[in-house]
N, C-alpha and C positions, 0 to 999 in steps of 0.2 A: 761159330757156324762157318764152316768153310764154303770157298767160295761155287765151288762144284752140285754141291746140296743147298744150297741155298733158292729157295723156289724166287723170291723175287729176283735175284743173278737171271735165272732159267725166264724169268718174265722179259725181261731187260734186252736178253738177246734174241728175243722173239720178234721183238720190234726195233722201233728204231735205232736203240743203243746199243752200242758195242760195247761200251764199259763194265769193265766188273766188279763194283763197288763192294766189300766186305764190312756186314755189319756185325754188332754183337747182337746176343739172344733176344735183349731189351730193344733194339734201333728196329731188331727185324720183325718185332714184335708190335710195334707203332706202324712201324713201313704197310705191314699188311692193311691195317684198320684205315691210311690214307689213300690205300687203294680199290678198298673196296665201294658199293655200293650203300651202303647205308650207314657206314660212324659218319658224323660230321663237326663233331667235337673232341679232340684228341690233345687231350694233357700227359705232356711227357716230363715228369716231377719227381726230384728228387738231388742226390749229391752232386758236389762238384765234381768236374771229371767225368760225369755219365754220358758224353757225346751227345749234346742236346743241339749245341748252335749244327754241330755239323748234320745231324738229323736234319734239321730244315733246311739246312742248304742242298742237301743230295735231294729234297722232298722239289724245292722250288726249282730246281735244274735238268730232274728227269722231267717234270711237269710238265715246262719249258719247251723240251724237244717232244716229247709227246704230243701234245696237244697245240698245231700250230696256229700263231697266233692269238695267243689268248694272253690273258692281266694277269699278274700274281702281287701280293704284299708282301714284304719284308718289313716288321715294324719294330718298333722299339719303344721306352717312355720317351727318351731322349734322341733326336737323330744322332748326335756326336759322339755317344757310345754305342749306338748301331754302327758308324763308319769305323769305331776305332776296334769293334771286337768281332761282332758278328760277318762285318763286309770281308773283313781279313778274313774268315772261315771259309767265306764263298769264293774265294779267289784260290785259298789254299787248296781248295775243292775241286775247283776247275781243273788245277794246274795238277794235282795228281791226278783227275782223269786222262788229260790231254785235251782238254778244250782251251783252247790260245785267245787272249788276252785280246783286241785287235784284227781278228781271225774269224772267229766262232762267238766270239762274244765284243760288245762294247761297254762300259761307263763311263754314263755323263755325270762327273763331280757338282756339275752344276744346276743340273736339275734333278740330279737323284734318280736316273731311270739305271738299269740294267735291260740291254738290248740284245737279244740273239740276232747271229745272223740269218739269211732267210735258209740257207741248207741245215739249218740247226732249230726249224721252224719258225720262227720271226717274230716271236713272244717277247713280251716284256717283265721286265721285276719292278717295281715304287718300290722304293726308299722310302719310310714313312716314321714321322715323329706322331705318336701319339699320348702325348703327356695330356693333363687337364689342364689348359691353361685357363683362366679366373678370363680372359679375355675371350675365352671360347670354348662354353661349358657345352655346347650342342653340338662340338666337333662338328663344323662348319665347313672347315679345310679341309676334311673329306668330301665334301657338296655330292655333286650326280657323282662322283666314282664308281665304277662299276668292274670288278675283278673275278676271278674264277675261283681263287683261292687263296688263303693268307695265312702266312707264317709271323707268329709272335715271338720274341725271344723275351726272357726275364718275365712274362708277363705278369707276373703278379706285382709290376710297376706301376702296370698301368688300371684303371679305374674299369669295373663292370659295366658303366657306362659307354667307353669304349671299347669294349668287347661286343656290345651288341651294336653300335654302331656299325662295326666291321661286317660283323654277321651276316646285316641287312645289305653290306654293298656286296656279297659272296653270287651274283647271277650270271656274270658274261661267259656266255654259250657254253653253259653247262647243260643243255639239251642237244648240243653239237656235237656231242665227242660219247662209242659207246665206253661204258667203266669194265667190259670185260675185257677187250683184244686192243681199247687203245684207237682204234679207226674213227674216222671222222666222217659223222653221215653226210651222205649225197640228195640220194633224189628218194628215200625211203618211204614211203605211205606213212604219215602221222593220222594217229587215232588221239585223239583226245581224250584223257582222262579224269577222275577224280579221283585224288588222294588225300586223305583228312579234310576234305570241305577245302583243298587247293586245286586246281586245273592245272596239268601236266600234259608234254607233249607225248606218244607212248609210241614205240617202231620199233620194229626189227633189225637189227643188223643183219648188212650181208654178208658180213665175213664171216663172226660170227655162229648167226643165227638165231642167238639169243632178244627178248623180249626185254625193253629197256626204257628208262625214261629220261635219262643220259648220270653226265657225273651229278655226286651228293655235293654240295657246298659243303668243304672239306675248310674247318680252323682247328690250325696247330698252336696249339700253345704250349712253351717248355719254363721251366722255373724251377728252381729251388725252392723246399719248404718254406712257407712264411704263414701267418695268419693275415686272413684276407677273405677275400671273395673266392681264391682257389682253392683253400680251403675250406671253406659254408656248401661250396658249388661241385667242388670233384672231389678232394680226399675223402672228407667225413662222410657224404653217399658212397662213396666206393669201398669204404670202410665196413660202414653198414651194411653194405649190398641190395642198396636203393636207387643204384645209379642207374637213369635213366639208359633204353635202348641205344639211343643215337650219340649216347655220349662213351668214351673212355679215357681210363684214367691207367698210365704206366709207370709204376715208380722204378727208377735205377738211381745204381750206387756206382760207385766210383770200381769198387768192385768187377762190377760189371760189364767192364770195360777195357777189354784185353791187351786195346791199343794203347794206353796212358801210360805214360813216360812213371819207372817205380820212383821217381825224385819227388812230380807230383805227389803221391799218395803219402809218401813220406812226409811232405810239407801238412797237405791237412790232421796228419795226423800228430803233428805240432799242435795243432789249435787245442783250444779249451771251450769249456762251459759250450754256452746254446752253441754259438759259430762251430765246434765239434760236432753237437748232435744233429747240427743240421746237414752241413758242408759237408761229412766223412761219412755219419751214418744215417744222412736222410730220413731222418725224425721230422715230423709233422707234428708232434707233440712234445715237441721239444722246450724246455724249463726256461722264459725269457721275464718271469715274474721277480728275479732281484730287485728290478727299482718298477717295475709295473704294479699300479694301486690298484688296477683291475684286472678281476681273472677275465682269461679269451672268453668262454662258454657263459660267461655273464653276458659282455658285452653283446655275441649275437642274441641273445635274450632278450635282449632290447627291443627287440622286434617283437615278438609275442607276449612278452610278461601282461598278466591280466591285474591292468592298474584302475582305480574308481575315478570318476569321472571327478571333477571339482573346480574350482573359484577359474575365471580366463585371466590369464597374466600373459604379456610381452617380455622377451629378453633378446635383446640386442644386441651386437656385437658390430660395431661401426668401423668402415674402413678406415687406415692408419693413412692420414696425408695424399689422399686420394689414389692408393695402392690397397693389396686383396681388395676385399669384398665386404660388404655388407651384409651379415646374415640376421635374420629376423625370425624369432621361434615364437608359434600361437601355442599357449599351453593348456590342457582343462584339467586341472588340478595338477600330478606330475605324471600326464599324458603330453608329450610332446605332439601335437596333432597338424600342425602345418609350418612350412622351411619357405621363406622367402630370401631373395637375394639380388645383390645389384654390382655387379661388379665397376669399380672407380667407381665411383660416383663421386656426386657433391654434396655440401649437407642440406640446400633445399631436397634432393631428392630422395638422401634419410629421409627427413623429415616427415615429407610426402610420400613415402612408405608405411611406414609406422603408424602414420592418422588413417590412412589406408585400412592398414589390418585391422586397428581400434575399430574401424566402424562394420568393418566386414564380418568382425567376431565380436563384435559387443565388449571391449576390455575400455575398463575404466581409465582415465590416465594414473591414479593412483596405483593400479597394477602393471605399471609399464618399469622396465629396467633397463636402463643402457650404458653401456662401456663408458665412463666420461674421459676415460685419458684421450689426450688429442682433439682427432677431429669430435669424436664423442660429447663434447663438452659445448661444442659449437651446434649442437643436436639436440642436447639439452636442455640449450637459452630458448628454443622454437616448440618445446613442450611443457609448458608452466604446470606442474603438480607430480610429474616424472621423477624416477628416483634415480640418482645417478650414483655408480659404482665405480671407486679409485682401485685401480686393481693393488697397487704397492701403498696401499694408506693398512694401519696399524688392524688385527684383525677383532673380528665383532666379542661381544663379552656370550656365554653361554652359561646357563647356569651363575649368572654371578660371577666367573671367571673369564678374563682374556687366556685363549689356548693359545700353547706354545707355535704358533707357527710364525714365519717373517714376515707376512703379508697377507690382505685380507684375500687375494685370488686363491694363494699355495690353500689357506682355510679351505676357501669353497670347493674347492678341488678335491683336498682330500673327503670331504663331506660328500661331494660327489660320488667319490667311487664307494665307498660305505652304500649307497641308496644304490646304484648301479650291482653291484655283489649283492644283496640281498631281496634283489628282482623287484625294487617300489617304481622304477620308471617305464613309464613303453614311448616309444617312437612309432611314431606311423610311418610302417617301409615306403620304400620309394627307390626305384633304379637308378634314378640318378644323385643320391645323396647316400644311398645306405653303405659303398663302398667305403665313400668316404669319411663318414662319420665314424665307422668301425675303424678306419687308419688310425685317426685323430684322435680315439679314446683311447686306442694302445699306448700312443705318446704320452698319456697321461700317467707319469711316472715321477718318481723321488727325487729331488738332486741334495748332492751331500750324501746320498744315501749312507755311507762310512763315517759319519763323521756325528759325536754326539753337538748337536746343537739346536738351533728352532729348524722345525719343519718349512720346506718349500715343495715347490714342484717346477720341474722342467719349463720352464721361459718359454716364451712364445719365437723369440728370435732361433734358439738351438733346435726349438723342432719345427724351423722354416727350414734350416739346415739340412735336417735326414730327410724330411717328407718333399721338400720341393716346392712348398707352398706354403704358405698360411693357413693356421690350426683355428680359421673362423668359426666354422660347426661347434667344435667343443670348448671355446668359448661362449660360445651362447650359450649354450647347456650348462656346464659352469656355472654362469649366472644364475639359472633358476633356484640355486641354492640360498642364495642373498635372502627373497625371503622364507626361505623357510627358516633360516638361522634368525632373522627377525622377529616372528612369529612364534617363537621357544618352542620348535618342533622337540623333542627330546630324541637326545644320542640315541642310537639303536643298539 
């Protein structure tokens, strides 16, 4: 799309900007949905090379001088590869428009703001880390924040949890500014309205004309295919053609992207296997099942499979040395029905957990299970009749037979995803655990997978590695299999 015909260009120079930024079909295709009235969820998903970071940076920059004085987000799972990828985009951003370093614009490295200056409207960009840290599962450190709009990059980094966190800080004077021409109300007659059982402010514009209730809480979120919450949440409805009104979903390809260097494309089309299907040709159902012992469409399954109700059992999963988390699963038969957690802790405060849920849900101590490696063991001196689980102790007999695997976890593990594939377990959803538990059972994978010898599964150290955190969820889950392997459930 050239720059001439290009209706947001023709916006751009209506108002304040002079610049004439040039998108592809895909950017300018997104571009509109952030400018209108009513998307406020806007997934721009797909290959590598499809101009995603620079999409949100031309988004948070026109914003910026638009609408002065207002918040904006720039976030990331990590701050340090927000500064080291995306901040580079926004700089490279500026500097092709002509907006000066120093001039028209500041950042503070040390607080993480991006500041306009006041002839360029006097708005601000945060810099924001939002990873889950086990220290601050209520994203805290976003406290009262209050912004207009926020841009995500990689988002499928970060946790559903954080995603609505964000959502809810999306208010500051988005009743201030109208979404047709760009002008900032004055002295307008506000009518007060109702929308969905919400009260909104409702005025006229004078420039205008038009009847408004200001801007939409507009999140941009960009990423690559992955399985996750972006995929449960935007592709698979958009696939379907379920996707809610207020949301959209745009996939691009590298393809798609006129401006990309041919060395790039050239590179990803080096790659192989999933990194191929996903990275070149933007596959969302792309083949990651070589060492994966669960299929994806199981796992979200998890959520509604229709399991019978039975015996309450405890499974534990103890923090290591007073790092992760303590997870604590109430189960009623293989209903996972409630997720407790402590992060650091000590082991009076296991302890004092666990006797907790016993009494809260009636569990026997005879049906209690916990991690004994480590602090676990220290857990299990404070609950006399407890059964305690060695995850690297030799693995249980079945039938009469010790199976081939290294260890009694790799056992439960693979017995896990057997029960998980064949839809016997549910989980009670919950927002703030179901992103993650979905991560966690993806990593539930092979290792050796090439090699004939006993069965294991991926360590708990190599998937603190990719994921970021500690695989506490699916360890406790995990567990639940102990007894059933005791109890001679029969292979399925």
């Amino acid at each position: 799309m050239g720059r001439n015909d290009n209706p947001i260009v023709r916006m751009m120079k209506q108002n304040v900007l002079s610049i004439s930024p040039t998108f592809n079909k895909k950017q300018a295709q997104a571009f509109k949905c952030l400018l209108n009235d009513y998307d406020t969820d806007i997934c721009y998903g797909g290959g590598a090379g499809s101009g995603k970071s620079w999409l949100g940076c031309a988004w948070l920059i026109t914003s910026c001088i638009w609408y002065p004085k207002t918040r904006w987000l720039m976030g990331r799972s990590k701050l340090k590869n927000l500064q080291e990828t995306t901040l580079v985009t926004f700089f490279d951003t500026c500097t092709s428009w002509g907006i000066e370093s120093g001039k028209h614009y500041q950042y503070n490295a040390k607080s993480n703001v991006i500041s306009f200056s006041k002839d360029y409207g006097g708005s601000i960009i945060l810099l924001k880390d939002l990873f889950a840290y086990p220290s601050d599962p209520e994203f805290t450190g976003l406290g009262s924040l209050e912004i207009t709009g926020a841009f995500c990059d990689e988002a499928a980094q970060i946790t559903a949890k954080a995603r609505e966190i964000i959502r809810s800080r999306i208010r500051y004077k988005l009743d201030n500014f109208c979404p047709f021409c760009k002008t900032e109300r004055t002295d307008e007659e506000i009518t007060l309205v109702m929308i969905r059982d919400v009260e909104y402010k409702q005025w006229t514009c004078k420039k205008c004309g038009k009847v408004t209730i200001g801007l939409a809480p507009k999140f941009l979120m960009t990423c690559n295919p992955t399985k996750g919450w972006i995929y449960t949440d935007f592709y698979k409805p958009w696939r379907e053609g379920r996707l809610p009104d207020n949301k959209k979903f745009i996939p691009a390809l590298v393809t798609d992207n006129p401006f990309i260097q041919s060395t790039y494309i050239e590179n990803l089309r080096g790659l192989t296997g999933s990194n191929r299907e996903r990275l070149l040709e933007g596959s969302w159902e792309y083949n990651d099942e070589t060492y994966s012992l669960c299929e994806f469409n199981s796992i979200v399954a998890l959520f509604s499979n229709q399991v019978p109700h039975g015996e309450r059992i405890i499974t534990a999963d103890i923090a290591r040395q007073g790092r992760d988390k303590t997870v604590v699963g109430v189960w009623s038969g293989l209903r996972l029905e409630y997720i407790y957690s402590l992060p650091k802790n000590t082991v009076p405060e296991a302890v004092e957990l666990i006797k907790d849920c016993m009494t809260r849900h009636g569990v026997f101590m005879h049906n209690v299970y916990i991690d004994q490696d480590g602090v676990g063991g220290g857990v299990l001196d404070y609950l006399d009749g407890a059964n305690g689980i060695v995850n690297n102790s030799p693995p249980l007999f079945v039938e009469g037979e010790r199976e081939n695997f290294g260890n009694l976890k790799s056992q439960l593990g693979y017995w896990l995803s057997e029960y998980i594939n064949n839809g016997l377990i549910y989980i009670r959803p919950d927002v703030e655990t179901r992103d993650i538990i979905i991560q966690e059972i993806e990593w539930l994978r092979k290792k050796h997978a090439d090699y004939d010898t006993k069965f294991y599964i991926l360590p708990k150290n190599e998937i603190r590695e990719e994921l970021g955190r500690s695989s506490d969820y699916l360890d406790m889950i995990i567990f639940r299999m102990y007894p059933v392997l005791n109890d001679g459930f029969q292979y399925l």
